[in-house]
Each structure stands twice: as C-alpha cells, then as structure tokens.
N, C-alpha and C positions, 0 to 999 in steps of 0.2 A: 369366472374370474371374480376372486373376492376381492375390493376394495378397503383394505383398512383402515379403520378410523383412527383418527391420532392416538386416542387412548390405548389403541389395543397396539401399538406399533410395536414401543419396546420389549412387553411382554412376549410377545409374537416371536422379537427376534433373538430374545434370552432364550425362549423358547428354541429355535432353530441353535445355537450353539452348544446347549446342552447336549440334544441331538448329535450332533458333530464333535462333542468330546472335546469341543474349543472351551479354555478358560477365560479369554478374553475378546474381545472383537473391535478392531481401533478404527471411527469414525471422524475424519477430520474433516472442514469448511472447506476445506480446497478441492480442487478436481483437477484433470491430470495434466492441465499449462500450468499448475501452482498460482494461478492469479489470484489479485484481491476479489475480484467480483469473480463467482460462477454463476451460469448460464441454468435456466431453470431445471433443467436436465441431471445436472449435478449437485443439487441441492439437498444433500442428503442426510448430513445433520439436523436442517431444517425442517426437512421430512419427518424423520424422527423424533427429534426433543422442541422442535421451534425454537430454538437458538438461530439467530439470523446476524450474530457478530460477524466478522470479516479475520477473524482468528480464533481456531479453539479446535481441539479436538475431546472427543467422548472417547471411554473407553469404556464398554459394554460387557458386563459381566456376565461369563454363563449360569452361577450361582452368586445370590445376592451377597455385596460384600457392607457390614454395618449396617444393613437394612436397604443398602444401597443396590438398586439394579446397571446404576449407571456412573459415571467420574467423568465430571465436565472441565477441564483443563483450559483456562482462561488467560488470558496476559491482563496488568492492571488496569488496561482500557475499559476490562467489561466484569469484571468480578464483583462491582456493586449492583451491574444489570441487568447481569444474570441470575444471583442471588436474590432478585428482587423477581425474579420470572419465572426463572424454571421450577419445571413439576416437583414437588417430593422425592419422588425416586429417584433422584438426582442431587450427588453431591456435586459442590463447586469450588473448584481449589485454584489459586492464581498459580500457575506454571512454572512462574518464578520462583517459586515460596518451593513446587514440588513440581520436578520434571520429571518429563512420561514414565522416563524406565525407571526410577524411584517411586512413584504411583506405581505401575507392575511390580515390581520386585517386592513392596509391600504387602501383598495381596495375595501372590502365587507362589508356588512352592516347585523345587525338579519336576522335570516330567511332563509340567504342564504347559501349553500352548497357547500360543498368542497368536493368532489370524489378523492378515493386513492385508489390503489391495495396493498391488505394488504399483499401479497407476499413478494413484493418489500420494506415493510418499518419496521425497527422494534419496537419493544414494549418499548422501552424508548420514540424512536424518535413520534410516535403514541402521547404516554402521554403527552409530553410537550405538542405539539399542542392543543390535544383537552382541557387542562387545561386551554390554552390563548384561543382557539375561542369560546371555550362554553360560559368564561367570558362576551363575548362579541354579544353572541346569534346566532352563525355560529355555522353550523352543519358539523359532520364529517361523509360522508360516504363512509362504505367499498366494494366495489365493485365486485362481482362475477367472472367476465371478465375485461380482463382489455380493454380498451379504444382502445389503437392500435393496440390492435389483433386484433381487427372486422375491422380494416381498412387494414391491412397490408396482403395481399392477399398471396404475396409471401414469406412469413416469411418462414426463415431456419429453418429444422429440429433439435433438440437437439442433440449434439455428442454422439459417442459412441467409442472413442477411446480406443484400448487396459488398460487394470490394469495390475502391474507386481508388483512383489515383490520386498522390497527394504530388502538388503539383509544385515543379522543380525550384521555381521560385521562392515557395518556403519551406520546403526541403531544403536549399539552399547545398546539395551534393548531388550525383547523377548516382539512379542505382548501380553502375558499371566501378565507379570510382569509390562506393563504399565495398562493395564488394571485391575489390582488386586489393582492401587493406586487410580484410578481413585475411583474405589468402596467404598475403603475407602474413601475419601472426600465424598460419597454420603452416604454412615453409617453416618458420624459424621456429617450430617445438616440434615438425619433424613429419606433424599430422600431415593423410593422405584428404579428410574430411571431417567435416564436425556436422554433430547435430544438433540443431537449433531447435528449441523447444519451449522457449520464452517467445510468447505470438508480440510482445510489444520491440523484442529485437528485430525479431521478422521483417514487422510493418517500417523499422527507422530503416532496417538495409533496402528495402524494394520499394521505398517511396509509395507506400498505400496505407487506408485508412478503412475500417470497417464497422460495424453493429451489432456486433453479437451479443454482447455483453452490456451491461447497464455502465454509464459515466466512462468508459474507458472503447474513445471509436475504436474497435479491434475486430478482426474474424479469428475464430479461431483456429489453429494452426501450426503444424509443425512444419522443421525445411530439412533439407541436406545441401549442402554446399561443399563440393570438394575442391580442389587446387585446379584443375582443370575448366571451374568456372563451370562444371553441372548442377543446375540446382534444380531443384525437387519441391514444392510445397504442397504439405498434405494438409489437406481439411474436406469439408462439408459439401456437400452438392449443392451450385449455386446456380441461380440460371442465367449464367453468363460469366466465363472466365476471360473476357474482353482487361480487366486489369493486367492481364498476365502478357499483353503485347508489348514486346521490345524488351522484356524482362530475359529473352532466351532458357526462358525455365519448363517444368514440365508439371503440370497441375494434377495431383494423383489423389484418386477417393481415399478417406481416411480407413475405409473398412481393404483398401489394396497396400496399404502402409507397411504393414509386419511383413509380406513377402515380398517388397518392393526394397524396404532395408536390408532384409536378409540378401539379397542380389550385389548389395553397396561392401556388405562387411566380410563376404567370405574371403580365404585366403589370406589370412593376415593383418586384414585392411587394418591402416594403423588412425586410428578415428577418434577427437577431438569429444570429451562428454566434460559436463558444469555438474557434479556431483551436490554439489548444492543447490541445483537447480532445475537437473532434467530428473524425470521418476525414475525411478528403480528400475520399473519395464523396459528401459531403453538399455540399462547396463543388462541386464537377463539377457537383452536378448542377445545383443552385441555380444557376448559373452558366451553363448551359443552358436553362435555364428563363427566363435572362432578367432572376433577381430582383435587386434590389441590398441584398448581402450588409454589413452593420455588423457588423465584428468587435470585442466584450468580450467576457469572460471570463463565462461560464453564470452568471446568476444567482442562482440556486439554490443555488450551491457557499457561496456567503458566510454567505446567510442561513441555510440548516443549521449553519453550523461554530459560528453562536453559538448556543449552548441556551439554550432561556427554561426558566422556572421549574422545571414539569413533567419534564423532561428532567435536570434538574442534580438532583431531588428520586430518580427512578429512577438513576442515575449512581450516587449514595451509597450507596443502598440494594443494589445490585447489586454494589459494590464492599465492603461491610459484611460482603453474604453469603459473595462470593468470599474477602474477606481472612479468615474464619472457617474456610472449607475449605483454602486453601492455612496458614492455621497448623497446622492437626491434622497436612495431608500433610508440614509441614516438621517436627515433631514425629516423627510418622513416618519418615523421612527419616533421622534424628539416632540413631535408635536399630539402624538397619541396618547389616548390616556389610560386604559389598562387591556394593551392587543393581546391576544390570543397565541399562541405557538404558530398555531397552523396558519392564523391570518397570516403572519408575518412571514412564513416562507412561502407561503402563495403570490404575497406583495413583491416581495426578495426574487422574486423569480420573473414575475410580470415586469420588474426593473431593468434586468438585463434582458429580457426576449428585446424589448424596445428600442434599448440602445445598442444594443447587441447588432439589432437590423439580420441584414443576410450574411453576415459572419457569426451568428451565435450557434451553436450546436447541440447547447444541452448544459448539464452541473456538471463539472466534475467527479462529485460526487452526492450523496444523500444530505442536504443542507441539517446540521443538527442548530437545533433553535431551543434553547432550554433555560428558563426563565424562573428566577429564585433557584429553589434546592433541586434542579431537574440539571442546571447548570453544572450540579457537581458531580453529573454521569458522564464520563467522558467521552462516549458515542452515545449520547441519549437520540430516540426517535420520536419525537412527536407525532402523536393518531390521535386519533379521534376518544379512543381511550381513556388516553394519559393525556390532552389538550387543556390548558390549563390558562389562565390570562395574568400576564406580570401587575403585581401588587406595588403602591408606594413605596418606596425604602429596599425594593429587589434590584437585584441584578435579573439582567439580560444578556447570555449568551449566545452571540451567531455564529455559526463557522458555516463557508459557503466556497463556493466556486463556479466558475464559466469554463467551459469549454468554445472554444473558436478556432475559426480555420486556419488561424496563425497562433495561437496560444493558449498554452491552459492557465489557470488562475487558481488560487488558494486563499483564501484569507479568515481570520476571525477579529472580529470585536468584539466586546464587551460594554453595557451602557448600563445604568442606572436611572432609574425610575423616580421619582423625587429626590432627597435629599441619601447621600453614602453614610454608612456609620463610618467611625475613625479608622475601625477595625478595615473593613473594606475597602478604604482609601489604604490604608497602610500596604495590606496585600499588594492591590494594584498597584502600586508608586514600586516595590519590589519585582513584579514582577516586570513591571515597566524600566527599571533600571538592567534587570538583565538581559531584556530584549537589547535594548540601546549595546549593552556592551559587546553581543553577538553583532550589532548591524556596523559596529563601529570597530571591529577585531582589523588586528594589522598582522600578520602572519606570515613565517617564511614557507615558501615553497616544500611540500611533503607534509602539509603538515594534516592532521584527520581529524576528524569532526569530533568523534571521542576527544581526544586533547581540547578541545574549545568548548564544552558542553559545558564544565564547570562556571564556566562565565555565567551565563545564564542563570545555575545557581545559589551561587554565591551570596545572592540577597536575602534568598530564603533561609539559606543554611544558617544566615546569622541570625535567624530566631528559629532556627529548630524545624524548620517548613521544607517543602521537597513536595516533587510532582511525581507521578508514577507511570510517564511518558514520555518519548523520545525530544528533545529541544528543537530536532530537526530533521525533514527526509527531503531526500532528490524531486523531480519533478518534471514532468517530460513535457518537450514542446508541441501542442497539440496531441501528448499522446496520455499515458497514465502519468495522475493525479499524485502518486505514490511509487517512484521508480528509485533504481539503487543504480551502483552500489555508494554512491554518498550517501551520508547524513551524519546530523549532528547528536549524540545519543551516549549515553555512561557507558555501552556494550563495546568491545572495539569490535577490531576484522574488517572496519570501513575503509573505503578506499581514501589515499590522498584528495585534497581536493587541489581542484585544478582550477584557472582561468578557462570559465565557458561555463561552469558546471551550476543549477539554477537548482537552490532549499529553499525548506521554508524557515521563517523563524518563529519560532512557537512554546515559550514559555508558560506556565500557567501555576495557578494554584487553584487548589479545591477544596473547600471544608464539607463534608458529607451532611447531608441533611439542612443545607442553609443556600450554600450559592458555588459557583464556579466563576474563574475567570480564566482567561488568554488573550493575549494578544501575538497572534498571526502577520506577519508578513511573511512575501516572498523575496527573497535575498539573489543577486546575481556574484557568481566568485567572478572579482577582475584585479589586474594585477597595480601593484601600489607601487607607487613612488617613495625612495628611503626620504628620511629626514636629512640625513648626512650627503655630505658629496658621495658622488657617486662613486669616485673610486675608494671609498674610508667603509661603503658598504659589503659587506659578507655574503650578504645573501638576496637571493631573490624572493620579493613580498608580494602577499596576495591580501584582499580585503573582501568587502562585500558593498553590493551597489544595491539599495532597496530599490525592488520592481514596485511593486503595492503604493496604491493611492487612495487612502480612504482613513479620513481623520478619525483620532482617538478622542474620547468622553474627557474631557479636560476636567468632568466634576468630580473625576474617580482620581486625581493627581494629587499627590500632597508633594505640592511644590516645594516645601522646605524640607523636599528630607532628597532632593537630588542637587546634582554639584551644578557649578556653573554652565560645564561643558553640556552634560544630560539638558537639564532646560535648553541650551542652547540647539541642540538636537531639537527636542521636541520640539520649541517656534517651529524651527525650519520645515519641521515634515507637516506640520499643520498648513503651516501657509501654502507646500507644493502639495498638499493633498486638498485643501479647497478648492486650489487656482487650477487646480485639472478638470475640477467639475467643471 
C-alpha cells in the first residue's frame, strides 16, 4: 500500500482521470450530511489541495487547463486565504464572480465528461448543472466510488462517538410531540415518509446530542420517519444505543442503510426528499426503487429555527454566562500590551472553560483571532506559522463562541491597540451604525432577512464601502453555530422570520492588507408592540432582542457622526453589558 505524499496527490489523481477518459473531476468540503464541519474521514479536499475552508469545491482537471491542474471555487470569505495558500497548480476563483457550471462550460467542449460523487452533492445543486452542461453537450457522470478513496490509503475511519440525551427540560418539547408535527406536514403534502438527512434536524426531533464532529455536538446520521411514527436512524456503530430508549425507533448500521430503504420505497412509496438538502444518492435511489419522490424543504429545519420557551430561557442564560467571561477576557485584553494571536485564543478559551463550569462543552466554532492586516481575512486561522503579536495603532479582531448545555453563543469584537486613526474610527462608527439599525428593526410579520440586510449597509454604501459576507445566519440552541433556513444576507430564498427564531448580527468592513472589523451580536426575533392604537394597526410587528453581553471599544466610536437615538443605544448596551459581568 503506497501512501501518498501531498505533493504527489493531485498529480496522481489528474493522473487516474486521464485514465478514465474523465474531463473533469468535482471535489467539494462537504461530505454526504452536507455539514459545515466534516469528520476527518471526509476530508477530502484537504487531503488533496490543503484547503481547510468550510466552503469550496475544486474542480480537478484531467488535462491541464492555463497551466492549471486544478480550479478552486471559493465564496468571499476565503478568496484572499486561499490565494495567499494554495499551491501553484491551482487557480482560485470567488464562486460568485464564476459559478461551477460557468467554470466547466468554459474549459470543456461536447462529448466530454464530468465525474461527481453523488454522495457529496445535492439534487438541486445536481440539476442546475446538468441543465447548463447538457445544453452544451457535456455529460454528467455519477460515480460508484469516489475518486480519492482509491488513492487515499490512509483514510480515517468514521466516528463513533457516544449519543446522550438532551434532556427535556431544555429541549423544552418531548420527542413524541415533535414528531407528531412533523407527521402532520407529511399528511398535509400527501407524503407516506421523508428522509432526514440533515443529522442537526435529527438530533432537535429525538432530543439527543453527540461528537462526532468538531464545534457542532452531533453523531452522524441519517433517519426515516413515516406517518405511522416508524422511525429508522442510521449511523455508525456505537457502543451503546441506550440513547435510543423510549424513542420507539430502530437503530440500523449505516453499511445496512441502502437495502433497509429500498424495503421503505418499493411500491410507490410516496416519500418526502429536501432537494436542497439530501445528496443526490438518496433521489437515485429512491428513484430506483420505484418511489414517488415530493420535493419540500426537511421539515424539521423550520420547526427547530423557531425556539419555544425552554430554549429562549437557556439561550439567555448561556449568553449571560458567556457575556461575563468574554467581559473579564476583554478586560483583560485592554491591559496587555502586544499579545500574540494564539496567546489570546488560548486566554479566550481558558475564560469560558472557568465560567463556563460544568455547563461549558467546547467553541462553537474555530475562534478566528486576527490582529492588524490578518483581521482583513475573514476566516483567518492563527498557528504557529502565521502567529503574529498586535502592534500600536492595530486593530484586533475576535470572533468566538461557547457551546453549553443550554445554549450556543456567537460573538465578535473588534479592539484597538493604542490610539485608532480617523480612518478607523470612521469605518467602525459605520459599521457600528448599521448593527444598531439591525438590533433596532421594527418589522411586519413575513418579512426575510434579505429585505433587512440593506440596513446594515447603508452606511458603507454611503462612501462606496461594502462587506463580502452575509449580515446574518440562524443559530441553534445548543446545537450548530451556523443553522438555516434564516438569515440575514443580499441572497434571497431565506425563510420569513418568525418570533422564536435566534441570528446573528454581524456587520463588518475589511481594507486588505491593513485591518478588519465586525461587530457581532446574537439577536433573538420577538414580536413588537405598534406605536399606534391597537386597533389603527395593520399588521403584526416583529423586532429583535440582543442576546450578547459583551462591551464594545468605545475608542473605535466617533461619537459625533451617530444621532441621538444610536448613542442612546450604545450607553444602554454598555452599561447591560458591564453589569452582567
């Protein structure tokens, strides 16, 4: 068994396509629950190019295309970080600027072929493509095995980290009673059954919590759930399926899965799939089997994003504790005098394990710590590498989070190092005005995040400034850091928001090569009282209630370029964001 070395990877696997008559070969970050974080097993871009973002796919050429062996497809979060990382043979294109089947179509000509593993990609993402390359005489095909398994000798086995119950009190619903709703959405569109294949809907319907994955407690995991209340969860051999009592479900190895569905779909079965959501594999097979497949969106996905009681009560509580330890660390912070990246997320971390106590469980996610021009990478990682120590006159960028058994946490600050230039202040005092207008939105009912993003904005736009990231995402209670279908974002397709439903708020600006800023909170949707009498009111209003406690740099404010109301604002969150510590 040869082992090969990163260098020889891509070569190796241009190699193997040529072979195969394949034109193209599409490797994307994801694996096949479509999560933000995969499990070391699935790391197969990483494997390949060392790209380690959390969105991006490669498209691997069989003959080089511009000198190029490879096309790394980026969103604007990482186009500065990968262009700054990846190898040579590798070009780097922002997604947005050029999407996938525009990349192909460019490159290939009729007749020739495109190899995907249809694990990895889903049935929307599937369809667009094949709609633009059929047009154009390029074939799509789906591949049995994928590509870098047969190279990758040493590939990690799949987790099998403990399942535990998440326990009813902060669930704050019984699994019997999420699951009785679920059924009904699947009555009323006619469905016999759906399959679930997002493992963070899984764990909100059955009340558990797992580790398989880094920042998000998850096992991984697919279900089936029909009308008759069978339910199926398939994943990993654990040693102990004790989570599964009183669930009346039936816990099936993931390698008995494809002939376990096929049992579910023959005959018609009229079966409930999230096209945007579950892999391609799952419509093939279904599809084979015969079933008739009703595409909506998982049901699950809606009814998590809105918290009932329970949820909104740990949410508080969990962010009360965090805004206490991220005060002391920003105290901390204030009295240093040129820390390190890494110190500072070692400190940032050592802060919450303490206050944290025996509710802490871990980050959220990967704390980016980016100080001066590191700030202006927007998923920047501090190592040992790149570690660097903040200078007078810098910016310092945190973005961080907790995970706890009642809540998860998001937050960034932004801090200054001796004295801000004008310039600096100005940025901030803008981007700080458009937070305020997100926290402070009065809004009728129906209304989507897309429609309130401009808010945020609006300050930049007035000198010509703009960020190249979403304003806002969802956020789950105790579960991922990063959950849909809310947010707040220029793209639409997002869902209404609703009273219950918990974003972030995350403005920011970036100058390349000098500094970054954001400011982060977490926003709770709750419903507003009109100004007018009640019966002169039209509609019903929703607002936002900041979760997040953890004071802003008041030295980065230029107080005379916000109105009465803004300052007014800012006292206020100062003073509840000290007096919490």
């Amino acid at each position: 068994m040869t082992i090969l070395a990163p260098n020889e990877r891509l070569s190796k696997l241009c190699h193997t396509l040529e072979t195969q008559d394949i034109a193209a070969f599409l490797v994307p970050v994801n694996d096949e629950f479509q999560g933000e974080y995969t499990p070391d097993y699935a790391k197969r871009l990483e494997w390949l190019s060392g790209f380690s973002g959390s969105a991006g796919t490669a498209v691997v050429w069989g003959t080089p295309k511009n000198d190029k062996h490879a096309t790394l497809l980026v969103d604007g979060r990482y186009t500065l970080q990968a262009a700054q990382t990846m190898d040579a043979a590798y070009e780097v294109l922002n997604s947005s600027d050029v999407p996938l089947h525009a990349c192909l179509m460019k490159h290939l000509v009729a007749g020739q072929v495109v190899a995907f593993d249809p694990w990895l990609h889903t049935r929307a993402q599937v369809r667009r493509w094949r709609e633009a390359l059929e047009s154009a005489g390029i074939k799509l095909l789906a591949l049995k095995k994928n590509l870098i398994d047969t190279l990758w000798h040493d590939q990690p086995a799949p987790p099998s980290a403990p399942i535990m119950p998440h326990p009813l009190e902060l669930a704050g619903e019984s699994s019997a009673s999420k699951r009785a709703r679920v059924i009904a959405e699947l009555k009323s569109h006619g469905a016999q059954g759906v399959i679930l294949t997002l493992p963070d809907g899984i764990h909100w319907l059955l009340n558990i919590r797992g580790a398989d994955i880094a920042f998000n407690p998850m096992a991984l995991c697919f279900a089936w759930l029909d009308v008759n209340d069978r339910l199926m969860v398939f994943t990993y051999p654990r040693a102990s399926d004790a989570w599964a009592d009183g669930l009346n479900s039936e816990v099936v190895a993931m390698e008995d899965m494809e002939a376990t569905l096929g049992q579910m779909l023959v005959g018609g079965t009229k079966v409930m799939l999230d096209a945007s959501a579950a892999a391609e594999w799952f419509f093939r097979k279904a599809e084979r089997a015969g079933a008739k497949i009703i595409e909506k969106p998982d049901p699950t996905q809606l009814m998590k994003a809105i918290k009932n009681s329970a949820e909104i009560e740990g949410m508080r509580a969990a962010h009360q504790r965090d805004g206490a330890s991220l005060t002391a660390f920003l105290k901390w912070l204030g009295a240093q005098q040129h820390p390190s990246e890494c110190e500072v997320m070692e400190v940032l971390e050592n802060f919450r394990k303490e206050g944290g106590g025996n509710l802490y469980r871990g980050k959220s996610f990967e704390t980016i710590a980016g100080s001066g021009a590191h700030g202006a990478i927007v998923h920047y990682r501090a190592d040992e590498s790149s570690n660097r120590r903040v200078q007078d006159g810098e910016l310092f960028l945190i973005d961080s989070g907790g995970q706890y058994a009642d809540g998860t946490t998001d937050v960034t600050r932004t801090v200054v190092f001796g004295m801000p230039s004008d310039e600096m202040k100005d940025r901030f005092t803008r981007v700080l005005k458009g937070h305020i207008a997100i926290a402070t939105a009065v809004f009728p009912v129906g209304t989507t995040g897309s429609q309130l993003d401009a808010l945020a904005r609006q300050f930049l736009w007035q000198a010509g400034l703009d960020y190249d990231h979403g304003t806002g995402h969802g956020v789950g209670a105790y579960l991922c850091v990063h959950e849909g279908p809310q947010r707040i974002s220029k793209r639409g397709g997002d869902a209404a928001l609703a009273a219950g439903m918990i974003l972030s708020n995350e403005p920011g600006f970036y100058k390349t090569g000098e500094y970054g800023i954001r400011i982060e909170n977490l926003v709770l949707v709750v419903e507003k009282s009109c100004e007018l009498p009640v019966a002169s009111c039209q509609r019903k209003m929703l607002g936002f209630e900041t979760l997040t406690l953890a004071p802003l740099d008041e030295k980065l404010i230029a107080w005379e370029m916000l109105s009465e109301a803004e300052a007014k604002w800012v006292r206020e969150y100062q003073s509840l964001a000290t007096g919490n510590s």
